[in-house]
Every structure is written in structure tokens, then in C-alpha cells.
C-alpha positions in Angstrom: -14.5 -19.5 14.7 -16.5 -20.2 17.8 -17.1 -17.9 21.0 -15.4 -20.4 23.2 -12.2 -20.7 20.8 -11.8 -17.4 20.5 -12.3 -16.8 24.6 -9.5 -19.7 24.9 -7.3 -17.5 22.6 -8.2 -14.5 24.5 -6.7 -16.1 27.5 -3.6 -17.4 26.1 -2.8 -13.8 24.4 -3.3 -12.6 27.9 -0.7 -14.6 29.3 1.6 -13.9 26.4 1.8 -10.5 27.0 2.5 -11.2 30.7 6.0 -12.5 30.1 8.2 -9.4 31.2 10.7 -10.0 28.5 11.0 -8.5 24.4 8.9 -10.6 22.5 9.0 -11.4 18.5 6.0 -13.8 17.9 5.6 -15.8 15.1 2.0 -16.9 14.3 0.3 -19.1 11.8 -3.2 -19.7 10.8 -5.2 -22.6 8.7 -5.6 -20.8 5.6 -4.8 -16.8 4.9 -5.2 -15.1 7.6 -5.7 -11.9 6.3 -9.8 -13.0 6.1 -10.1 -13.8 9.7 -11.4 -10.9 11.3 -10.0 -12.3 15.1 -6.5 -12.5 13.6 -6.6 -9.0 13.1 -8.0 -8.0 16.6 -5.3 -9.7 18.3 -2.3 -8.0 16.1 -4.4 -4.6 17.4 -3.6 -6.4 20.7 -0.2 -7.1 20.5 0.9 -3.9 18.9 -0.3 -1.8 22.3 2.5 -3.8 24.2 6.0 -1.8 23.8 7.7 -5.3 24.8 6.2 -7.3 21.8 9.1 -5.9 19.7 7.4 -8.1 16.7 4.9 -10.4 15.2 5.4 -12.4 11.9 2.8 -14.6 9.4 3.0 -16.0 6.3 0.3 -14.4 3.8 -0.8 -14.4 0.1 -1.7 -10.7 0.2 -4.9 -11.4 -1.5 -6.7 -9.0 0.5 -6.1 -5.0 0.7 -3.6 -4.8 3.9 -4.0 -1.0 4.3 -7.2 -1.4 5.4 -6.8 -4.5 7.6 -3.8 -3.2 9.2 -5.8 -0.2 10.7 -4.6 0.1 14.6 -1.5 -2.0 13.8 1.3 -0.8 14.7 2.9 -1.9 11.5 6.5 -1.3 12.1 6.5 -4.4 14.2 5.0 -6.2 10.8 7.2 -9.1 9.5 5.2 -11.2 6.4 6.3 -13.3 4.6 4.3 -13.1 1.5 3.2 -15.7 -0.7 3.1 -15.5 -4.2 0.8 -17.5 -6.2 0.5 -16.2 -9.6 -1.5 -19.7 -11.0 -4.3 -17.8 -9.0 -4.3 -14.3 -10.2 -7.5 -13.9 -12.4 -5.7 -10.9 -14.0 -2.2 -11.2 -14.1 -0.9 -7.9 -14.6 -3.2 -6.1 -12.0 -3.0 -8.9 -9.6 0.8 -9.2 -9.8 1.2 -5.1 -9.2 -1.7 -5.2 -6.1 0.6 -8.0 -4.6 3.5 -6.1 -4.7 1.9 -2.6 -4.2 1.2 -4.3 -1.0 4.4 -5.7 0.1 5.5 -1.8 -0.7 3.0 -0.5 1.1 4.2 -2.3 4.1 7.9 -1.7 3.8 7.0 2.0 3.6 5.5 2.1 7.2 8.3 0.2 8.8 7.2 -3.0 8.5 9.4 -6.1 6.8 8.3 -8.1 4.0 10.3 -10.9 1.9 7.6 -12.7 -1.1 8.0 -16.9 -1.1 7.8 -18.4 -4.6 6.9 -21.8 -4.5 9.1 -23.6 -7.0 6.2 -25.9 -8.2 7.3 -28.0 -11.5 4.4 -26.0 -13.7 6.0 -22.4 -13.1 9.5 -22.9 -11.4 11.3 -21.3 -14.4 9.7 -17.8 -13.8 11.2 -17.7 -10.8 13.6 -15.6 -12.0 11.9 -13.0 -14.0 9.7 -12.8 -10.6 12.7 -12.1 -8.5 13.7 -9.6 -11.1 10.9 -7.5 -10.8 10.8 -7.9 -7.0 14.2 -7.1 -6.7 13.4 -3.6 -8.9 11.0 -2.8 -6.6 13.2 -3.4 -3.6 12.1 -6.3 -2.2 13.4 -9.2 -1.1 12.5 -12.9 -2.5 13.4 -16.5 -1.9 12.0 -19.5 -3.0 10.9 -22.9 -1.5 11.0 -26.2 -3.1 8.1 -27.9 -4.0 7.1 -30.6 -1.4 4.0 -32.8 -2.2 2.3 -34.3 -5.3 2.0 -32.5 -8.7 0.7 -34.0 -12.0 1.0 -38.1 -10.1 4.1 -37.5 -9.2 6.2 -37.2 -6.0 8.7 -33.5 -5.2 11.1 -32.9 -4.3 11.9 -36.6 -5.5 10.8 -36.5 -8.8 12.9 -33.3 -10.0 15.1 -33.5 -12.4 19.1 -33.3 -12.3 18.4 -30.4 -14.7 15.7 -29.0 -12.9 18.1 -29.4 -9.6 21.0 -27.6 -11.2 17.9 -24.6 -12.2 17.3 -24.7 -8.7 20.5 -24.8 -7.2 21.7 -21.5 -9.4 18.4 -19.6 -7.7 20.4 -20.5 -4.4 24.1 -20.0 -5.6 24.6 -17.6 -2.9 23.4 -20.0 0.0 23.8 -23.8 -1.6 23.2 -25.2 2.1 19.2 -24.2 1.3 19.0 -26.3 -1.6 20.7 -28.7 -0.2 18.3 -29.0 2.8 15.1 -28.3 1.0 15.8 -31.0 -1.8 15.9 -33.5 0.7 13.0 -36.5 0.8 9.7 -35.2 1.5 9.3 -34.4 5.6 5.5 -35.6 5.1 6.5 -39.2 6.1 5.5 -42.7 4.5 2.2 -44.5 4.3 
């Protein structure tokens, strides 16, 4: 990140916190932002402001959020965490840090729900993942898998069985399947 972005960015957050109204920001980086150091500073930022009632981000937890959060006021914290267990290089410690973290969060007041990807190579753990979650206390949904896997084309190339999987993770709100298990939003070439 360069001085003169992150001056622009100074300047907008400025006038964000101008507006004389509650404010619940949603923010989203290019990649995770719990390893950009600015991303950080400007949470610091916003938490000093009694009318920015609340920022959310979506986040993999791959990094130790107690430390990060230092000087955040974390009760205005909303995350919605990622998880990506293709990527743990330990399963079983990686799995527990993850939701240690979302924990760890919840405990200080802030909000957390975990985002499971329902990609074709691991959407049938989905449930034994939810399980867990939901032993822990916390919330999980799912997303359909939007893009290219193995040559092939999602959500169009699932299955009826692997929509009627799907539509049983959603039984309690079918209107989400039904709108994520539409044609790819990416467009045509």
C-alpha cells in the first residue's frame, strides 16, 4: 500500500465519521485483511466514534485476532468468518485456532457467523462442520460454489443430488438456495 493511497483513505474515513448519524459500516479488502497493518489502524479509528455503532468484514481468521484487535473496541466487531479447511496444514489445530477465534470474539461482544463454501471437493462436510460450530455456539451458513472447479462450471454443473444435499443445509430458509443456485453472476465471455 502506498503513502498516497493510504492518505486518500485517511481523507475519506475523515469524512465518514463526519456524518452526524449511527453508522454500521461494512468494509471489504482484496485479500484477508487481517495482514494489512492500515486495515487495522482505521478499525482503531472507527471504534473512538460512539456514532459508528459497527463495522463488519469477511475474514479467514488465519491470523491471531486477539492481538490485532488491540485498541478495538470489539463489541462493535461483526465477521463473518471464512472457513477454508483445504488450507489448514494441520487439521485438528488449525480447525480449533479458527474457532477458538470466532469464540474469542463472541466473548468480548463482538458477532461472528463462519461461511463454508460449498465447493464440489468438500461440500458433504458441511454438516459435520456446522455440527461442531453449532456445539460451540456459533452460528454457520454456507454459500454455493460460484466459479470453475476441476473444468467445470458451479453452480451449473451440480448435480440434482448434490442440489437436493444442498437444499436440506437450507431447509429452514429454501429462498437462499434458491437464489444462490442461480447461473453464475460473473457474466458471459
Amino acid at each position: 500500500v502506498c503513502s498516497s493511497d493510504l492518505e486518500a483513505w485517511d481523507r475519506i474515513l475523515d469524512r465518514i465519521v463526519e456524518i452526524p448519524r449511527p453508522l454500521y459500516l461494512a468494509i471489504g479488502t482484496e485479500g484477508e485483511p487481517l495482514t494489512v497493518k492500515p486495515f487495522w489502524e482505521t478499525l482503531r479509528r472507527l471504534s473512538q466514534h460512539d456514532h459508528v455503532q459497527g463495522f463488519w468484514f469477511p475474514t479467514n481468521l488465519s491470523r491471531p485476532i486477539e492481538t490485532l484487535a488491540e485498541g478495538v473496541d470489539v463489541s462493535k466487531l461483526g465477521l463473518t468468518a471464512s472457513l477454508h479447511p483445504s488450507e489448514f496444514k494441520n487439521h485438528d489445530r488449525d480447525f480449533d485456532a479458527f474457532l477458538s477465534r470466532c469464540e474469542w470474539i463472541r466473548e468480548n461482544g463482538g458477532d461472528v457467523v463462519i461461511n463454508f463454501i460449498l465447493t464440489p471437493g468438500q461440500f458433504a462436510l458441511f454438516p459435520a462442520y456446522r455440527w461442531v460450530a453449532r456445539q460451540r455456539g456459533i452460528p454457520m451458513t454456507a454459500n454455493v460454489f460460484k466459479g470453475t472447479w476441476e473444468g467445470r462450471e458451479y453452480p451449473e454443473a451440480y448435480t440434482e443430488e448434490d442440489h437436493a444435499i444442498v437444499e436440506e443445509f437450507f431447509a429452514d430458509r429454501p429462498e437462499i438456495h434458491a437464489f444462490m443456485s442461480g447461473r453464475s453472476s460473473r457474466g458471459e465471455l
